[in-house]
C-alpha positions in Angstrom: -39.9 22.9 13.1 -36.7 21.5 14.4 -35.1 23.4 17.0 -31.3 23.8 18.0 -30.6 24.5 21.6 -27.5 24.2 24.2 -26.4 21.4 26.4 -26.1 23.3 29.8 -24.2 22.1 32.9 -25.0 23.2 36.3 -22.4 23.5 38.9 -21.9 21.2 42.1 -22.2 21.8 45.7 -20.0 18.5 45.7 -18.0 18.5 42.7 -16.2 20.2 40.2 -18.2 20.5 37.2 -16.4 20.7 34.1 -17.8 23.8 31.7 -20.4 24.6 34.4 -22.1 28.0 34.1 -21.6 30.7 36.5 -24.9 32.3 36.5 -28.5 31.3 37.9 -30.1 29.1 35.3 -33.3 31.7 35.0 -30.8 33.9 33.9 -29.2 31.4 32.2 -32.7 30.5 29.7 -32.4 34.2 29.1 -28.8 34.5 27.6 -29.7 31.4 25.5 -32.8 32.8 24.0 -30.6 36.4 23.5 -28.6 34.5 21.3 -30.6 32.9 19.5 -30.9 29.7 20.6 -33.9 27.3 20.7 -34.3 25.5 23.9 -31.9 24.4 26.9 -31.1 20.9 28.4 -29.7 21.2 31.6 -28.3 19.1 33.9 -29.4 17.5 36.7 -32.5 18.4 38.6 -30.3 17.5 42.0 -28.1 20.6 40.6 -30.8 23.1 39.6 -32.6 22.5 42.4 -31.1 20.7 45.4 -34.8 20.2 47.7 -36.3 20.0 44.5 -38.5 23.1 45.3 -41.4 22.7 42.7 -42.2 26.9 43.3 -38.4 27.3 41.7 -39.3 24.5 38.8 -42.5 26.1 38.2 -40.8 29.6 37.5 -38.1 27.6 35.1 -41.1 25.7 33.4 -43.1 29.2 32.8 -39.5 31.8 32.4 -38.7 29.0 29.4 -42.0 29.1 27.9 -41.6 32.8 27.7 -38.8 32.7 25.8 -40.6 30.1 23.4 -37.3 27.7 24.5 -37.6 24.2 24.8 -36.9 22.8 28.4 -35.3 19.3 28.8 -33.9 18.2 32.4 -31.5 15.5 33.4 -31.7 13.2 36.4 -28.9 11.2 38.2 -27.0 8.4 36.7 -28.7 4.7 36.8 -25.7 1.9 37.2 -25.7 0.9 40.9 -21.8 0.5 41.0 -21.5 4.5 40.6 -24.5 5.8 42.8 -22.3 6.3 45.7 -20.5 9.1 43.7 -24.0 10.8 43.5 -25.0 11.5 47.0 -27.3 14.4 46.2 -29.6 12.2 44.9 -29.8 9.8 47.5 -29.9 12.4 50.3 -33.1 13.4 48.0 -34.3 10.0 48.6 -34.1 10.6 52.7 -31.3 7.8 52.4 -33.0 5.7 49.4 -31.0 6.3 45.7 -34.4 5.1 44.4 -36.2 7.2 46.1 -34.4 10.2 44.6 -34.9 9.1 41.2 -37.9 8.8 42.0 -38.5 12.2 43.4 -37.1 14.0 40.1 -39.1 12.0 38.0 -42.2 13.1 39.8 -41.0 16.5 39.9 -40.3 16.7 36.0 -43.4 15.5 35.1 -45.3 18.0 37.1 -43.7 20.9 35.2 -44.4 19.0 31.8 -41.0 17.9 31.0 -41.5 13.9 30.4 -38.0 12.9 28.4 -35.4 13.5 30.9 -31.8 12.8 30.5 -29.9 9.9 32.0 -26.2 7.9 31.6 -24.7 4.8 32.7 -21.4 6.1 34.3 -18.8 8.4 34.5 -15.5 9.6 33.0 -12.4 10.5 34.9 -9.6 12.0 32.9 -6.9 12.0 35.4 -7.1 8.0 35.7 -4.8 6.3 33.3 -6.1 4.7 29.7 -9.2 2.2 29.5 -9.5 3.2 33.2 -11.0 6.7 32.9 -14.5 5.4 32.0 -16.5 3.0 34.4 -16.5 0.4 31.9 -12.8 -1.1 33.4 -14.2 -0.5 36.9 -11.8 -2.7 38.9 -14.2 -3.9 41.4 -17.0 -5.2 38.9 -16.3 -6.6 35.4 -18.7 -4.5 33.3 -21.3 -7.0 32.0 -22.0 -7.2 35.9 -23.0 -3.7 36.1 -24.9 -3.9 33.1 -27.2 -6.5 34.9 -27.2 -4.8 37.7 -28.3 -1.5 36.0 -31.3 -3.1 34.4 -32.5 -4.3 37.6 -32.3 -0.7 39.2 -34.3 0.6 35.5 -36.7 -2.3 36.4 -37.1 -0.8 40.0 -37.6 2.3 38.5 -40.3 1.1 35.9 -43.4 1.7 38.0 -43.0 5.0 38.9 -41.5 5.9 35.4 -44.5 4.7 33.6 -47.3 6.2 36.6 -46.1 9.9 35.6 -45.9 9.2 31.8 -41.6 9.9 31.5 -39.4 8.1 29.8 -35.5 7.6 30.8 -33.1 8.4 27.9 -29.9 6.8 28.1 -26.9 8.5 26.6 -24.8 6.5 24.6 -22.0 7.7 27.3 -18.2 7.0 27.2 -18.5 3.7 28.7 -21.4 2.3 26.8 -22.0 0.6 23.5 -24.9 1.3 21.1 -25.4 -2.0 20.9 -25.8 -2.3 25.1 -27.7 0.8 25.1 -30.5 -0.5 22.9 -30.3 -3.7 25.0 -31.0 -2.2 27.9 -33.9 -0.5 26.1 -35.6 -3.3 24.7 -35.2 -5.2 27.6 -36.4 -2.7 29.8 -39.3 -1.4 27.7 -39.1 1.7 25.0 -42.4 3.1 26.8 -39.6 4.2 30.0 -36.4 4.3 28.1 -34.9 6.1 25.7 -32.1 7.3 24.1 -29.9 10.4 24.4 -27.4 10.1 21.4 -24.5 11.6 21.6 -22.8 11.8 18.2 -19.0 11.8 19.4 -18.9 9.4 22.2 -19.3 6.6 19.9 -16.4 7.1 18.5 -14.5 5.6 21.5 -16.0 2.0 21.2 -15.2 2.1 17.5 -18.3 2.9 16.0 -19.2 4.8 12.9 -21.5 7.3 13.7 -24.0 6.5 11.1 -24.4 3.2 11.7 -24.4 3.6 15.4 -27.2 6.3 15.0 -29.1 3.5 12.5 -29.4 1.4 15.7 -30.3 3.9 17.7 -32.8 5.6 15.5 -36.0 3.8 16.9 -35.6 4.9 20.1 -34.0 8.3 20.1 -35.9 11.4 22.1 -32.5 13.2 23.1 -29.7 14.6 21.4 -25.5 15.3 21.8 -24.6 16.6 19.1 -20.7 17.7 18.0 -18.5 16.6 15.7 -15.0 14.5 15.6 -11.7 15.4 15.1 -9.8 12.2 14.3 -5.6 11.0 14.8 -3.6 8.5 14.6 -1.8 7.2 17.9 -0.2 4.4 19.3 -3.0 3.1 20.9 -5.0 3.5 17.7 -6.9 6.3 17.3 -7.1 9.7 19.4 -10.7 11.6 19.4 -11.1 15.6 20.0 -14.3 17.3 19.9 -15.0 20.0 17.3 -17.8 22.4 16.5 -21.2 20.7 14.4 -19.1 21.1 10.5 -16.0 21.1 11.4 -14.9 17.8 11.9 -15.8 14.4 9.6 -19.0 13.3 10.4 -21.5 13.6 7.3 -24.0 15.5 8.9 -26.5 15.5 6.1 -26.8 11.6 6.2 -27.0 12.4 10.1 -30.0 14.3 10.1 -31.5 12.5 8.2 -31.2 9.4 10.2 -32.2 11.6 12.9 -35.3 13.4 10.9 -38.1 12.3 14.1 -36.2 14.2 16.3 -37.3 18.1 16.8 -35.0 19.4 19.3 -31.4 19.0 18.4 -28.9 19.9 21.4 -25.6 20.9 21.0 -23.5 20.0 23.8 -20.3 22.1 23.7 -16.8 21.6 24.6 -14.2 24.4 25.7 -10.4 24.8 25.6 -9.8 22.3 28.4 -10.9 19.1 26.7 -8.5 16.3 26.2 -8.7 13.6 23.8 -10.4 10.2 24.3 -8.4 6.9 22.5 -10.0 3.9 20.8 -7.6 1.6 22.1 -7.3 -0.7 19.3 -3.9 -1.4 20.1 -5.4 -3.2 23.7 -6.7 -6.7 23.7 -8.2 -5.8 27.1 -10.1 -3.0 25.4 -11.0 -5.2 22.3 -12.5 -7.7 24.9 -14.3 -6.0 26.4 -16.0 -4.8 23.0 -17.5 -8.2 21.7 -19.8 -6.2 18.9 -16.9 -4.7 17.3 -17.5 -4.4 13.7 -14.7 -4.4 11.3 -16.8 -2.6 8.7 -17.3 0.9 11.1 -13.7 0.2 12.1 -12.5 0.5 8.0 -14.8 3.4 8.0 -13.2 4.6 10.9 -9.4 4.3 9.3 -11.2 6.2 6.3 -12.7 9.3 8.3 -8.9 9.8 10.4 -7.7 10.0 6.8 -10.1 12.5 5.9 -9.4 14.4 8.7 -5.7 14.5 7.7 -7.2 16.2 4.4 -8.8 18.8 6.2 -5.7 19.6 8.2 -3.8 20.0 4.7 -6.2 22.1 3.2 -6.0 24.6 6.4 -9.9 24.2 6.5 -9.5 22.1 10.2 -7.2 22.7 13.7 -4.6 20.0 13.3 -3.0 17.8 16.1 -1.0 20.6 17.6 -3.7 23.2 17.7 -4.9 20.5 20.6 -2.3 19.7 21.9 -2.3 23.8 23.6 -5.8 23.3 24.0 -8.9 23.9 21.4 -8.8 27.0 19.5 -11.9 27.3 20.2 -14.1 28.9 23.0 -17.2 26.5 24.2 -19.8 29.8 23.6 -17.4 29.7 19.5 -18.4 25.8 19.6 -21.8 26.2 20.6 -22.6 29.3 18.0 -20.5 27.7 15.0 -22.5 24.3 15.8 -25.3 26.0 15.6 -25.0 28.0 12.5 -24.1 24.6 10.5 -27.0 22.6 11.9 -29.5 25.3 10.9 -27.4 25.8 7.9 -28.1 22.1 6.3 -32.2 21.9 8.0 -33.0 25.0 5.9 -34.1 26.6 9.0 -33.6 30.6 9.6 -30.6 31.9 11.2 -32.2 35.0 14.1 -32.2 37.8 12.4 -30.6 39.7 15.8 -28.8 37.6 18.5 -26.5 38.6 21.3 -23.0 36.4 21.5 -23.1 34.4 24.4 -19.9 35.1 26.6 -17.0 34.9 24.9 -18.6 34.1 20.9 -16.8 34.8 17.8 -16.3 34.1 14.6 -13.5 32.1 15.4 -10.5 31.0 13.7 -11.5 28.3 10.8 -14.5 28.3 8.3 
């Protein structure tokens, strides 16, 4: 039976961590199972457990099971140009990034959990335009860290295939489909997968269906929220909305998507600011040499959509985001939820206890 569960960030020693939860994450599996919820993927192991204690992963592995939740883990980022921003993990590797990786990988697959989480960069929203994602690093033109990040998933092979775990890459802010299943095939499907995240895609100018139709062989992880789409002078402005709310077609989604049993939804809160398809850009359509102009019609078509939503008081419009989301991430997470089960057929829990914060919220 397909399950829906919650994307789940862990806070930072080192870092502020955007939506991080306050709480322990045993107590964390807990609340998610109180309301309702299926399974949990959290992120990273260097977070959850910072010596990587395999007493502490044990506990997690059996406190899940309990709760009949599905576990999934995430382990630290795999493009060479960005490990430096990760030192947990290398410190992990007694001064050896590889070594680290390697030393969650082990540690995953001795508490059973084999499909572990991964990306290819990082976003920062305070830098300016294309900038924000490590795709328009200045120091290394991005086909170069590309290469180089297949060589590290090369290095990495051995040990990935020894303990039976596969890699999945999410189809991040700064990554194409197109590279991501690339970098798979290259690579080998029997240590890489893919996370796909349904919103992200939007930002390279992809339709989500198709992009999902390229993904579909190799998918074993899941990001799933939906779009809120406007027009801007760079071309087009992304917001993330609850599973429903926006304009994907989640019907034709799932079914794309059928293999996959554990759908995650990975929330957003009241913080969030939009991401831009900079259309408007030649150095942003450059850098993009698999640009369809099919997805980008459907695209056009889906803002316009959006627009109808807006008028018919069924969706937030432009200003509602402007003063931040209207809603909550526990409102996102619960409404997401709700729709997903909603379209698969499956049972909504008879009794469930609102995560912090839940309600009905303001549009349905």
């Amino acid at each position: 039976m397909t399950r829906i569960g919650l994307d789940v960030k862990l806070p930072s020693a080192l870092r502020p961590v955007k939506g991080a939860v306050a709480d322990p994450p045993l107590e964390v599996l807990g609340q998610v199972a109180a309301a309702g919820l299926d399974g949990v993927l959290l992120r990273t192991m260097a977070e959850l457990s910072p010596t990587l204690d395999p007493g502490f992963l044990r506990e997690l592995r059996e406190r899940a099971d309990e709760l009949g939740l599905y576990l999934e883990l995430g382990a630290g980022k795999v493009n060479p140009y960005m490990t430096a921003e990760l030192p947990e993990v290398r410190e992990l590797g007694g001064g050896s990034y590889l070594a680290g990786m390697e030393r969650m990988i082990e540690a995953a697959a001795a508490i059973g959990c084999l499909d572990l989480w991964t990306a290819t960069g990082n976003y920062k929203a305070h830098l300016p335009g294309v900038h924000a994602t490590d795709r328009y690093r200045g120091e290394a033109p991005w086909p170069d860290q590309l290469a180089a990040t297949e060589r590290f998933l090369r290095r990495l092979a051995p040990c990935l295939r020894a303990n039976g775990v596969r890699l999945n890459l999410e189809t991040h802010e700064e990554i194409t489909t197109f590279e991501v299943v690339r970098l798979v095939e290259s690579v080998g499907p029997d240590v890489l997968g893919v996370t796909f995240d349904t919103a992200n895609v939007y930002v390279h100018g992809e339709d989500v269906l198709a992009a999902a139709r390229r993904v579909a062989p190799y998918v074993r992880m899941a990001h799933l929220r939906d779009v809120a789409l406007f027009p801007c002078p760079d071309g087009v402005s992304r917001y993330l909305v609850p599973c429903g709310v926006g304009v994907i077609d989640w019907p034709a989604l799932l079914e794309i998507l059928g293999g996959l049993t554990n759908l995650t939804v990975e929330p957003a809160g009241s913080g969030q600011r939009d991401m831009t398809m900079h259309l408007a850009l030649p150095e942003w359509r450059a850098s993009h040499p698999d640009l369809d102009e099919r997805e980008l019609a459907e695209i056009d078509r889906q803002v316009g959509a959006y627009a109808g939503l807006v008028a018919e008081g069924a969706a937030p419009g432009r200003d509602a985001w402007r003063d931040g989301s209207p809603y909550t991430r526990d409102e996102f997470a619960g409404r997401s939820a709700r729709h997903l089960r909603d379209l698969l057929g499956v049972p909504q829990p008879e009794s469930a206890t609102p995560l912090s914060g839940f309600a009905a919220g303001q549009y349905n």
